[in-house]
Residue frames as a rotation matrix with the C-alpha (Angstrom) as fourth column:
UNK 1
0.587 -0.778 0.223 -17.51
0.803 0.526 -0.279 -9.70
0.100 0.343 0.934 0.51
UNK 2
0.349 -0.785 -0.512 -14.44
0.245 -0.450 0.858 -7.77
-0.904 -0.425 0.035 1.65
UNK 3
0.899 -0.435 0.055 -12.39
0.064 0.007 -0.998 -5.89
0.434 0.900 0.034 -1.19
UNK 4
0.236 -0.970 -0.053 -8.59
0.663 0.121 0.739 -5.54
-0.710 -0.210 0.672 -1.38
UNK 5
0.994 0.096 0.053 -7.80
0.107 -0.957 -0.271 -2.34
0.024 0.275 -0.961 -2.47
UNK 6
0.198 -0.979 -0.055 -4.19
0.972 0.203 -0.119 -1.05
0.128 -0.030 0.991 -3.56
UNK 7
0.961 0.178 -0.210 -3.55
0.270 -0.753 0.600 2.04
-0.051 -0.633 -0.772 -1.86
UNK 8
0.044 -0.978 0.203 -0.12
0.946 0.106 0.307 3.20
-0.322 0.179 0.930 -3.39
UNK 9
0.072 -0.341 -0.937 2.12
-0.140 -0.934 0.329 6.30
-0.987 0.108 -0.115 -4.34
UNK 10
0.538 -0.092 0.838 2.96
0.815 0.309 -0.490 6.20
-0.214 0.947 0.241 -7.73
UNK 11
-0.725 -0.685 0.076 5.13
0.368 -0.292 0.883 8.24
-0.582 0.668 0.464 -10.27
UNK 12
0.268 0.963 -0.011 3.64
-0.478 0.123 -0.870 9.44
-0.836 0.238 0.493 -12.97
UNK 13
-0.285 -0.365 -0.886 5.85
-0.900 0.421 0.116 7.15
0.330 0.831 -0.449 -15.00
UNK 14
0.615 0.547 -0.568 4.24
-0.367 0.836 0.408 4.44
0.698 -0.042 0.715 -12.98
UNK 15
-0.548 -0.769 -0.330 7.39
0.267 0.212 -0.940 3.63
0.792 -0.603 0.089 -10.14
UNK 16
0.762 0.604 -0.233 6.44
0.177 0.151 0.973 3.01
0.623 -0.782 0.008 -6.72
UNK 17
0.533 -0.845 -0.041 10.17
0.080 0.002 0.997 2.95
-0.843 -0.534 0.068 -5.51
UNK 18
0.334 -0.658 -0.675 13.40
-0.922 -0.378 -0.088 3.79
-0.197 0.651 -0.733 -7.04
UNK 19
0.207 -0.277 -0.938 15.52
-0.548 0.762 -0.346 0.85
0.811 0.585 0.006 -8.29
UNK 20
-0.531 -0.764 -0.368 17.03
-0.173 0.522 -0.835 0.13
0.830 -0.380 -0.409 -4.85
UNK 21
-0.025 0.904 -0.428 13.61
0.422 0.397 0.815 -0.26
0.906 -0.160 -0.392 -3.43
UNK 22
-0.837 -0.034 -0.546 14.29
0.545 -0.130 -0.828 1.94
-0.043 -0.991 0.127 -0.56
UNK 23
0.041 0.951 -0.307 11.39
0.970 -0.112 -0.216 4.32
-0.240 -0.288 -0.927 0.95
UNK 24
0.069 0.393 0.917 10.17
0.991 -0.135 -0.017 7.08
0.117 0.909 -0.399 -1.46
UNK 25
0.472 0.880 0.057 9.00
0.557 -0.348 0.754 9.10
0.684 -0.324 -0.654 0.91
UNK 26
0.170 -0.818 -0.549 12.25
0.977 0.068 0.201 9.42
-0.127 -0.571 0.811 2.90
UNK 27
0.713 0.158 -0.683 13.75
-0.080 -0.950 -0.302 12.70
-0.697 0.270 -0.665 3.15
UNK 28
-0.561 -0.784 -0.266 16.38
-0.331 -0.082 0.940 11.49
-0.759 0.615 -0.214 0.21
UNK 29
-0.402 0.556 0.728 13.47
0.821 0.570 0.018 10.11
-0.405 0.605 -0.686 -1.75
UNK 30
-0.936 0.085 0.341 11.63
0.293 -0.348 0.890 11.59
0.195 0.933 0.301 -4.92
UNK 31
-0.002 0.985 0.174 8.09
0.815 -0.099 0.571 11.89
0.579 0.143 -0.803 -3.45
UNK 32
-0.745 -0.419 0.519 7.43
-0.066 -0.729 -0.682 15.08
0.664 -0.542 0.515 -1.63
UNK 33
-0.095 0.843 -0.530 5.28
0.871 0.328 0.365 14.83
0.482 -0.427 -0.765 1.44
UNK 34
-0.226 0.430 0.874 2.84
0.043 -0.892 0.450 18.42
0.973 0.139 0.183 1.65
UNK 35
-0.997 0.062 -0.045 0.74
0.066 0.401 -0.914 19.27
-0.038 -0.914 -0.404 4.06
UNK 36
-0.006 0.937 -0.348 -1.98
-0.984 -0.067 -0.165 19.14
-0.178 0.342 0.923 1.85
UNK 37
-0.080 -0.184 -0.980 -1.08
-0.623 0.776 -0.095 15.96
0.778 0.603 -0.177 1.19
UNK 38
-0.929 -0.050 -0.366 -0.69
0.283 0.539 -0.793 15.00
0.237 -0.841 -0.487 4.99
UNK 39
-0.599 0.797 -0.084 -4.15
-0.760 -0.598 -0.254 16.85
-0.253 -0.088 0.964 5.30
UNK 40
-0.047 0.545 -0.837 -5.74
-0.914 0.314 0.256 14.42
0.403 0.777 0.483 2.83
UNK 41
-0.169 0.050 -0.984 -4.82
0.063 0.997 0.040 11.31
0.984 -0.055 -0.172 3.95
UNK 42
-0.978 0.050 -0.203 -5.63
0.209 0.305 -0.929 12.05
0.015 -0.951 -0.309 7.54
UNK 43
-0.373 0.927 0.035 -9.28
-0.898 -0.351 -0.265 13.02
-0.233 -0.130 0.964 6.65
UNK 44
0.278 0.541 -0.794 -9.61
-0.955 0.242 -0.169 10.37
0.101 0.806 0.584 4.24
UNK 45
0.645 -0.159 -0.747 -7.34
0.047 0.984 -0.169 7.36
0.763 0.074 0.643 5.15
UNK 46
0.345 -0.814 0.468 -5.81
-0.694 -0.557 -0.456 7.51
0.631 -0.168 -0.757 8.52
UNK 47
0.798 0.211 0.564 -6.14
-0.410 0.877 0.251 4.52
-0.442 -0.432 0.787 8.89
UNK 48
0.815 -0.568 0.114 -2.84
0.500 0.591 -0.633 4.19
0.292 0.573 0.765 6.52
UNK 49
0.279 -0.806 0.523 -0.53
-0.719 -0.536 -0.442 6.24
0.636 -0.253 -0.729 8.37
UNK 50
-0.112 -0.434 -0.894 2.12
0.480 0.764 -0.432 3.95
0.870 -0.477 0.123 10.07
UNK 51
0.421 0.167 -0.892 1.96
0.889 0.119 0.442 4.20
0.180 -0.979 -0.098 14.08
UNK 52
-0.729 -0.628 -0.273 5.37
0.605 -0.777 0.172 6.84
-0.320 -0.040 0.946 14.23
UNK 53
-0.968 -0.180 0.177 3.57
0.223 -0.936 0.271 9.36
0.117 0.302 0.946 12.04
UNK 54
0.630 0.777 -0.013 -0.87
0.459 -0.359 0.812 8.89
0.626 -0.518 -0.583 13.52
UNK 55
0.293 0.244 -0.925 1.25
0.939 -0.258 0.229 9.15
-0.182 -0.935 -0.304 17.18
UNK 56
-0.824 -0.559 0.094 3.55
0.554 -0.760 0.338 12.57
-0.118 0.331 0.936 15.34
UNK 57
-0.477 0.775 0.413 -0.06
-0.065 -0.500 0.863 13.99
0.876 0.385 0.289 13.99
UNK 58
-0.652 0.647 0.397 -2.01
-0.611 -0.137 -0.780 13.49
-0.450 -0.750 0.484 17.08
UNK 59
-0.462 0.328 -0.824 -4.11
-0.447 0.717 0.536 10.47
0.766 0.616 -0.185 15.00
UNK 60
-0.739 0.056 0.671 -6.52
-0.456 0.692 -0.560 8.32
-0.496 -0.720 -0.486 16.84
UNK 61
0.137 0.863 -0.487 -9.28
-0.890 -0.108 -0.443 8.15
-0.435 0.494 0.753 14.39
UNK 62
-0.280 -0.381 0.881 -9.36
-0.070 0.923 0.378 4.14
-0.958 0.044 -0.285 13.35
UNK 63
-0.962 -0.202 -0.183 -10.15
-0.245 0.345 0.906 4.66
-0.120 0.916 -0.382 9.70
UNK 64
0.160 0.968 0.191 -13.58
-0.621 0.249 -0.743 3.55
-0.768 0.001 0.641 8.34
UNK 65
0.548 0.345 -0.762 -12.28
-0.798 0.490 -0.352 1.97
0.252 0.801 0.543 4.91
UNK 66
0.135 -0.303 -0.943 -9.66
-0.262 0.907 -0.329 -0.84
0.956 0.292 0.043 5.97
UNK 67
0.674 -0.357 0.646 -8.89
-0.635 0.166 0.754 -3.08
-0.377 -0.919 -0.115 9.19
UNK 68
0.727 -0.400 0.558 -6.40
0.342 0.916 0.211 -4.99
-0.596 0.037 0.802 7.24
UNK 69
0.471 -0.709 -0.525 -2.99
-0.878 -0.434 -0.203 -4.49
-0.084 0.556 -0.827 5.68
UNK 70
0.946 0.026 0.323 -1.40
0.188 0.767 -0.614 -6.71
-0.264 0.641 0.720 3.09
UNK 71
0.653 -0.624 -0.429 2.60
-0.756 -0.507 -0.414 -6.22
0.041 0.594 -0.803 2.24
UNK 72
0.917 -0.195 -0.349 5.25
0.102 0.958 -0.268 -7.92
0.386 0.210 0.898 0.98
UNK 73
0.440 -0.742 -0.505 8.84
0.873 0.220 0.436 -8.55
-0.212 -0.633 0.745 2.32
UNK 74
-0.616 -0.635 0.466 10.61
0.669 -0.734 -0.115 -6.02
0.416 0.241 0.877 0.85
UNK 75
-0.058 0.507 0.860 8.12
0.295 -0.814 0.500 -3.46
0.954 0.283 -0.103 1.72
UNK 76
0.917 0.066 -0.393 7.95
0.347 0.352 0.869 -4.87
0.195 -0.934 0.300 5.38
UNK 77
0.042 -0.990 -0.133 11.79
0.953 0.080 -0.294 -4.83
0.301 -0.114 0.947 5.42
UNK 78
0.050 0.156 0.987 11.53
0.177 -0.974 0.145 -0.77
0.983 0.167 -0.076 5.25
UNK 79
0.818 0.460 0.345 9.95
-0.349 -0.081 0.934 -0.71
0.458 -0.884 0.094 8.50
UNK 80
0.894 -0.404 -0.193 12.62
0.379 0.454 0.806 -2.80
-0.238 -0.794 0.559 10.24
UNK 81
-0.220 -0.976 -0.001 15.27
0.911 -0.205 -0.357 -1.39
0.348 -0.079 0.934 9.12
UNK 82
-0.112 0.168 0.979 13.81
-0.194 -0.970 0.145 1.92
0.975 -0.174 0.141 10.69
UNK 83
-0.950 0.054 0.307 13.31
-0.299 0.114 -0.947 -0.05
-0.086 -0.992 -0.092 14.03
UNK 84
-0.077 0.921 0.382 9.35
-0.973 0.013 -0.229 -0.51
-0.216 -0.389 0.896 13.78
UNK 85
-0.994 0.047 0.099 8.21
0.082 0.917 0.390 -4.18
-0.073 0.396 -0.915 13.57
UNK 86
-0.350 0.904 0.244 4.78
0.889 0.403 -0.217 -3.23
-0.295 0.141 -0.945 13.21
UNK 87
-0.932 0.213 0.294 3.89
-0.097 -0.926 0.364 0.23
0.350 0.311 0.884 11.36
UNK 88
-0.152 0.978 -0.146 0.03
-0.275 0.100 0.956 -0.91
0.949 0.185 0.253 11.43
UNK 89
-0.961 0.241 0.135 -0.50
-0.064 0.283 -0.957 -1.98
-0.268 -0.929 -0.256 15.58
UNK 90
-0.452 0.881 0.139 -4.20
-0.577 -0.170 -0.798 -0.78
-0.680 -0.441 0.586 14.69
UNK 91
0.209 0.725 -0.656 -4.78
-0.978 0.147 -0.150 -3.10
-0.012 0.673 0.739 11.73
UNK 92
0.659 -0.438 0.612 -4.31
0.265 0.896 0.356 -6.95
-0.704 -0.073 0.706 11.28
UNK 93
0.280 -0.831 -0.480 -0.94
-0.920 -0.374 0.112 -7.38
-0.273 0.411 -0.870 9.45
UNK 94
0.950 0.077 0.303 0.02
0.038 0.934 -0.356 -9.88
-0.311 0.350 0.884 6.93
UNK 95
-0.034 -0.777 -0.629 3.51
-0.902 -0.247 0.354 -9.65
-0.430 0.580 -0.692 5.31
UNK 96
0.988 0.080 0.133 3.69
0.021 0.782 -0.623 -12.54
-0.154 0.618 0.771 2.37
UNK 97
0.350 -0.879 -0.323 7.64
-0.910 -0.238 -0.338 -13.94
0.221 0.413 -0.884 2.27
UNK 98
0.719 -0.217 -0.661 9.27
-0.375 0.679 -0.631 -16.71
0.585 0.701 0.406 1.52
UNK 99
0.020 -0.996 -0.090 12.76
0.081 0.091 -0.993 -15.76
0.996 0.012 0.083 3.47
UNK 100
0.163 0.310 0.937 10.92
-0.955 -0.190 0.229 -14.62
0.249 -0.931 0.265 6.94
UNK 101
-0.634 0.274 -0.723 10.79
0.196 0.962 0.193 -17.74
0.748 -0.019 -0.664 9.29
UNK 102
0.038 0.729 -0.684 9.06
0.998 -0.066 -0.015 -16.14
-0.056 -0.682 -0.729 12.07
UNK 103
0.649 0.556 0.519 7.73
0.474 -0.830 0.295 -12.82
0.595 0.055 -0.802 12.71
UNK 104
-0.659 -0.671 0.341 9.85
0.238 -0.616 -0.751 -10.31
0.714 -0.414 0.565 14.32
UNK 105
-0.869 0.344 0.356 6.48
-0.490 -0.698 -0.522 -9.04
0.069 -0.629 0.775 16.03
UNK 106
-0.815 0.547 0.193 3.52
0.229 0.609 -0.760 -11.08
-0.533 -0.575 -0.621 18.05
UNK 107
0.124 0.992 0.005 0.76
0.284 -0.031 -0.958 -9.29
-0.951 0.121 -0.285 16.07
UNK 108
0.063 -0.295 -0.953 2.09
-0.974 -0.228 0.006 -9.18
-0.219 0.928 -0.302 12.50
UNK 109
0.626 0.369 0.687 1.40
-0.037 0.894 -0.447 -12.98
-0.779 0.254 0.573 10.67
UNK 110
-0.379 -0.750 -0.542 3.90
-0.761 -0.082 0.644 -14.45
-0.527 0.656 -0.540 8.01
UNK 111
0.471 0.426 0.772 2.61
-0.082 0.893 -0.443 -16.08
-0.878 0.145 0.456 5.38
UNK 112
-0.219 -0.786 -0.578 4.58
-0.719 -0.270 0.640 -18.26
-0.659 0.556 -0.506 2.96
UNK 113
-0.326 0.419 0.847 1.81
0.579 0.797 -0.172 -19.45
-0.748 0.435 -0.502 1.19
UNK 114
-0.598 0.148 0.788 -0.16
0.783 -0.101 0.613 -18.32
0.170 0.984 -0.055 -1.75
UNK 115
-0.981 -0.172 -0.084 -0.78
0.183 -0.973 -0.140 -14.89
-0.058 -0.153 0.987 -1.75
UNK 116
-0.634 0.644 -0.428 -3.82
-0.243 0.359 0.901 -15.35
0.734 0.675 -0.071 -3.86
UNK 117
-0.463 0.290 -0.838 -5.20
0.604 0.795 -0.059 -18.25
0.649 -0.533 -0.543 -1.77
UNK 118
-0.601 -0.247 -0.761 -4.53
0.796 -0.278 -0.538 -16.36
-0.079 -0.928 0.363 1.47
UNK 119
-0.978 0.183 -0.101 -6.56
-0.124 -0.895 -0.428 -13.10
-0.169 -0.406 0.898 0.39
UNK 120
-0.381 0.912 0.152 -9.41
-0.549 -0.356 0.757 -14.78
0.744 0.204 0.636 -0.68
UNK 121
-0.402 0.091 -0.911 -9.58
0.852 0.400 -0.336 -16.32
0.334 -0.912 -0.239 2.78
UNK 122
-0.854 -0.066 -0.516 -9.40
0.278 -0.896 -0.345 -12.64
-0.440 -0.438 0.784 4.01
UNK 123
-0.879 0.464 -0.113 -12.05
-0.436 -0.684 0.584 -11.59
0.194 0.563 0.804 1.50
UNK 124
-0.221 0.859 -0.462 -14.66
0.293 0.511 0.808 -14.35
0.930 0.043 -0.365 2.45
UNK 125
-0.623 -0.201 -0.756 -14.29
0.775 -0.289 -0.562 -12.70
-0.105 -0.936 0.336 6.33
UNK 126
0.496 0.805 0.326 -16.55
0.775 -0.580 0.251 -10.19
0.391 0.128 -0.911 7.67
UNK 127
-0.209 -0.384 -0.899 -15.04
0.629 -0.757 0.177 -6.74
-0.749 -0.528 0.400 8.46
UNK 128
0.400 -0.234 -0.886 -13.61
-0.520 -0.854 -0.009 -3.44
-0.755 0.464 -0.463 6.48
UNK 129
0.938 0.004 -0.348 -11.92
-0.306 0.485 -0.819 -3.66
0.165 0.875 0.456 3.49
UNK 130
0.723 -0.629 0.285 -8.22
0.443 0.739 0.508 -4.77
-0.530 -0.241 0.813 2.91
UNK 131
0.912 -0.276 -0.302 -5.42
-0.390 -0.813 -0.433 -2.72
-0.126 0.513 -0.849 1.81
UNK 132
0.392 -0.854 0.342 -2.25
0.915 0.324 -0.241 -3.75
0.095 0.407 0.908 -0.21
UNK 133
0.697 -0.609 -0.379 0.40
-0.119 -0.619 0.776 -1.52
-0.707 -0.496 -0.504 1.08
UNK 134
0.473 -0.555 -0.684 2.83
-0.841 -0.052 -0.539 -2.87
0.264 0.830 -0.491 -1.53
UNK 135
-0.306 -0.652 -0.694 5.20
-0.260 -0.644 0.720 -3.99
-0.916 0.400 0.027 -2.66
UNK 136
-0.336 0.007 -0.942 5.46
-0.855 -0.422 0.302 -4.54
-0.396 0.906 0.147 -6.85
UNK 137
-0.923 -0.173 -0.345 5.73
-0.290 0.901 0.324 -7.84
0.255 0.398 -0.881 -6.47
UNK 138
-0.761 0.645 0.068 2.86
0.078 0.195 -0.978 -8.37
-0.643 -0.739 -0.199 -4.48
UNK 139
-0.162 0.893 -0.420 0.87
-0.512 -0.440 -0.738 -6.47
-0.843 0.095 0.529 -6.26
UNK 140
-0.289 -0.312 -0.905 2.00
-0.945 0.245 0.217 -8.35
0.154 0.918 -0.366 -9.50
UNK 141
-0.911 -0.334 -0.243 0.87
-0.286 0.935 -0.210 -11.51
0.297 -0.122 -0.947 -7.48
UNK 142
-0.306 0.935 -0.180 -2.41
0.401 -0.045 -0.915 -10.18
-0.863 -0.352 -0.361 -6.44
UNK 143
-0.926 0.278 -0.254 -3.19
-0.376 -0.666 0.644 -8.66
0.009 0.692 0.721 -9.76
UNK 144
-0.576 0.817 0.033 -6.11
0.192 0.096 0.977 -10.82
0.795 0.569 -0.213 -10.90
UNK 145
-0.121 0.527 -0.841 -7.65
0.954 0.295 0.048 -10.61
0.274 -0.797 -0.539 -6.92
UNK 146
-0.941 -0.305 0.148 -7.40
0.335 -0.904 0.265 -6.39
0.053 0.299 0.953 -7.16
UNK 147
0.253 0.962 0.105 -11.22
0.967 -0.250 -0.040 -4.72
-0.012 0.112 -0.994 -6.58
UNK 148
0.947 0.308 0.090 -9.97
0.321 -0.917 -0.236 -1.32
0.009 0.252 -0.968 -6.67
UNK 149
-0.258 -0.963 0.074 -6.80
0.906 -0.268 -0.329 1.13
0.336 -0.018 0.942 -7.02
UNK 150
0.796 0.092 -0.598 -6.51
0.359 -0.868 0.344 4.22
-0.487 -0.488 -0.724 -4.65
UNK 151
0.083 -0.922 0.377 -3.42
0.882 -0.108 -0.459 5.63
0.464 0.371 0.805 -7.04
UNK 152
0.335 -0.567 -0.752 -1.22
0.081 -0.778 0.623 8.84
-0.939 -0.270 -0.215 -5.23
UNK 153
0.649 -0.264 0.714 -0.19
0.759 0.152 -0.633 10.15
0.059 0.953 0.299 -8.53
UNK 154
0.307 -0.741 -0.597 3.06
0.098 -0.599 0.795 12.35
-0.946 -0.303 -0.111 -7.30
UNK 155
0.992 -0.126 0.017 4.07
-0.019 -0.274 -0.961 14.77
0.126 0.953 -0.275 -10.54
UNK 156
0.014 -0.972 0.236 7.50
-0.775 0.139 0.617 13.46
-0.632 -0.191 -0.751 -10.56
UNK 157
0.918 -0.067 -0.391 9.30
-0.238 0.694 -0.679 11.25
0.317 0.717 0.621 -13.09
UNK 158
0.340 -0.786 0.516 12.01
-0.751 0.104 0.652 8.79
-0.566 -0.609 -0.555 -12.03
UNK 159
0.272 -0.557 -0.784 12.80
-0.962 -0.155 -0.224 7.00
0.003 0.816 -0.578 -14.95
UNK 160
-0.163 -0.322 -0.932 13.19
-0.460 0.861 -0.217 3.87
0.873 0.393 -0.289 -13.72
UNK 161
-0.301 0.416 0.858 12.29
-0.940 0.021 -0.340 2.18
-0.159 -0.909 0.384 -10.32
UNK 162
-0.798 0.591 0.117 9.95
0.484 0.745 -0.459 -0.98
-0.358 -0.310 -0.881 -8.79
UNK 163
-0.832 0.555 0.024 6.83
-0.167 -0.292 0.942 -0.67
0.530 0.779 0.336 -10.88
UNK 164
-0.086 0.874 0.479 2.96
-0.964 0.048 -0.261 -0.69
-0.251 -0.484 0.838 -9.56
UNK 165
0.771 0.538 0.340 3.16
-0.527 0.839 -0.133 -4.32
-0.357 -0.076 0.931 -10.63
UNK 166
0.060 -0.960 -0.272 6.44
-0.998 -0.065 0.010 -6.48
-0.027 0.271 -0.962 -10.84
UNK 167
-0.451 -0.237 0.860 7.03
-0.744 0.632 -0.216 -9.18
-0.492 -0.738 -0.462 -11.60
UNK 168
0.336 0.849 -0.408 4.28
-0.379 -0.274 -0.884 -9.73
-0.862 0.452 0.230 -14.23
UNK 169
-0.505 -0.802 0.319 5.64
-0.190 0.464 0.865 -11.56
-0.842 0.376 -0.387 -17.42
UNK 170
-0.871 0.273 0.408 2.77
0.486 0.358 0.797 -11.73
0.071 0.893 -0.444 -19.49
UNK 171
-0.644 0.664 0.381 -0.53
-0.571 -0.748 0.338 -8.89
0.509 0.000 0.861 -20.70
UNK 172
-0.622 0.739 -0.259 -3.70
0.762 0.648 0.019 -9.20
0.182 -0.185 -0.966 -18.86
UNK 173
-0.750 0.165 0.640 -5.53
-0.213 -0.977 0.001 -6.07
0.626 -0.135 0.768 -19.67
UNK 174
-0.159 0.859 -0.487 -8.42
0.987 0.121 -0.110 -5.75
-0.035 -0.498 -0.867 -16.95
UNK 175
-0.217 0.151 0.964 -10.61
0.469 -0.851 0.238 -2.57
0.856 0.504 0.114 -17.11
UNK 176
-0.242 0.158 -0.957 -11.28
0.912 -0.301 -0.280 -0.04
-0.333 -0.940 -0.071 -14.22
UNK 177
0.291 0.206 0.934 -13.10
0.504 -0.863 0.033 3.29
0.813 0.461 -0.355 -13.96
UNK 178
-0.852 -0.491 0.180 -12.70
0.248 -0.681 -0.689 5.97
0.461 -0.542 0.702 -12.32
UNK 179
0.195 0.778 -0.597 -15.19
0.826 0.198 0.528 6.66
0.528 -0.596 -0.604 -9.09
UNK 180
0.932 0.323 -0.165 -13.46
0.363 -0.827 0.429 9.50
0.002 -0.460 -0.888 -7.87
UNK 181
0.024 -0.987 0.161 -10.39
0.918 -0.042 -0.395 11.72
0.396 0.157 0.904 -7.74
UNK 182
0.790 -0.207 -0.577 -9.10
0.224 -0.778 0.587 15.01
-0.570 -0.593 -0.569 -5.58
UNK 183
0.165 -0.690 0.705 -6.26
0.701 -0.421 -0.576 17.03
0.694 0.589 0.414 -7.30
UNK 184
0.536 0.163 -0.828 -4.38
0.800 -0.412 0.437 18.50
-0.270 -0.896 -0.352 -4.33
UNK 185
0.956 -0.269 -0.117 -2.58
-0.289 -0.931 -0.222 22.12
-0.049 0.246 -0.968 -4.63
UNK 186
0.291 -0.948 0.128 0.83
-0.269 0.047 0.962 20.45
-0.918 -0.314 -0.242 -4.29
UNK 187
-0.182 -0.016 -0.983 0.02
-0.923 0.347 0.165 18.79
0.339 0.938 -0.078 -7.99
UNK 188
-0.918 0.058 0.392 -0.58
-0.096 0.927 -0.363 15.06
-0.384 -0.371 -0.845 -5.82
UNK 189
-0.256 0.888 -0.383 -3.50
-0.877 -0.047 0.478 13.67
0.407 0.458 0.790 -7.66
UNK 190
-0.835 -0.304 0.458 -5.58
-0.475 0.819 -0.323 11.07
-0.277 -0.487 -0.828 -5.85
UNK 191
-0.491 0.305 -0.816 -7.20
-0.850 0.038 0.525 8.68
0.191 0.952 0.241 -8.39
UNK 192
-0.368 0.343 0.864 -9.72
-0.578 0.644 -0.501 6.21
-0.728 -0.684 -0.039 -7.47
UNK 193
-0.269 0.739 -0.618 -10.74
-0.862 0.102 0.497 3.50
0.430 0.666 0.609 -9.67
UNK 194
0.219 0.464 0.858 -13.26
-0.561 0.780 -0.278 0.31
-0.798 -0.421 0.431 -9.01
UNK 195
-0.687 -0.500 0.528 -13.18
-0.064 0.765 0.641 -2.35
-0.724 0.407 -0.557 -10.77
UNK 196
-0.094 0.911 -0.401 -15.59
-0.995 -0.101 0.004 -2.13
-0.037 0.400 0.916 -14.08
């Protein structure tokens, strides 16, 4: 069985994006990006670097933990407004939206069904694992279907913002441990838990 893993930046007030959901990461955005930090994720996950910044790094390495990427509209949206209709070429691509009617791009899939539904379809499949890219809502829609959290814990408070789960209206505590964590020199802490 396939997991589905959320693989996100984070605050450490919890915020994934500022309020106006643009991209964190930007050079007007709140996260800094190191080069310990670009270091890390190209040993460890370069299989999440969008296309622009594997072909910028010299990247070819496909990744060992996912061949799939999960995101919702807004998160998608990013990308196109930057020009890219696919960030991910090397993984399958889902985007989950309502307002899409057709893809913009031949190997990216719209679905404007049940999120849910749709990943345990993906999970009953044989491969790598699956990786929720974001956004809040998503994740707030995949909560109960979660098997692990890869958290980027960036020492920065922003006070307000698109939470690691939006959307969300009512408690459902679920427990998770911790399996591993790296604490880079920039202060980026990357927190793994599994599901307990």
């Amino acid at each position: 069985m396939r997991t589905l893993t959320y693989y996100v930046a984070t605050t450490l007030d919890g915020f994934i994006a500022g309020p106006d959901g643009g991209d964190p990461s930007a050079s007007d955005g709140f996260f800094n990006v190191t080069p310990d930090y670009l270091e890390h994720i190209v040993a460890h996950y370069p299989e999440t670097l969008p296309a622009p910044a594997r072909a910028a790094l010299g990247v070819t390495a496909p990744g060992t933990r996912f061949d799939t990427v999960v995101e919702g509209r807004r998160s998608y949206q990013i990308g196109l407004d930057a020009g890219i209709t696919d960030a991910y070429p090397h993984l399958r691509h889902y985007v989950f939206s309502r307002s899409l009617a057709e893809s913009p791009d031949a190997a990216v899939e719209v679905v404007s069904t049940d999120p849910a539904a749709k990943v345990r379809e993906l999970k009953a499949e044989e491969g790598k694992g699956i990786w929720l890219v974001g956004g809040g809502e998503l994740a707030g829609a995949l909560y109960p279907e979660i098997d692990e959290l890869v958290l980027k814990v960036n020492p920065v408070v922003v006070g307000a913002g698109i939470p690691l789960f939006a959307g969300k209206t009512e408690a459902d505590p679920r427990a998770f441990t911790l399996t591993g964590h790296t604490v880079l020199s920039s202060g980026v802490a990357f927190l793994t838990y599994g599901r307990a």
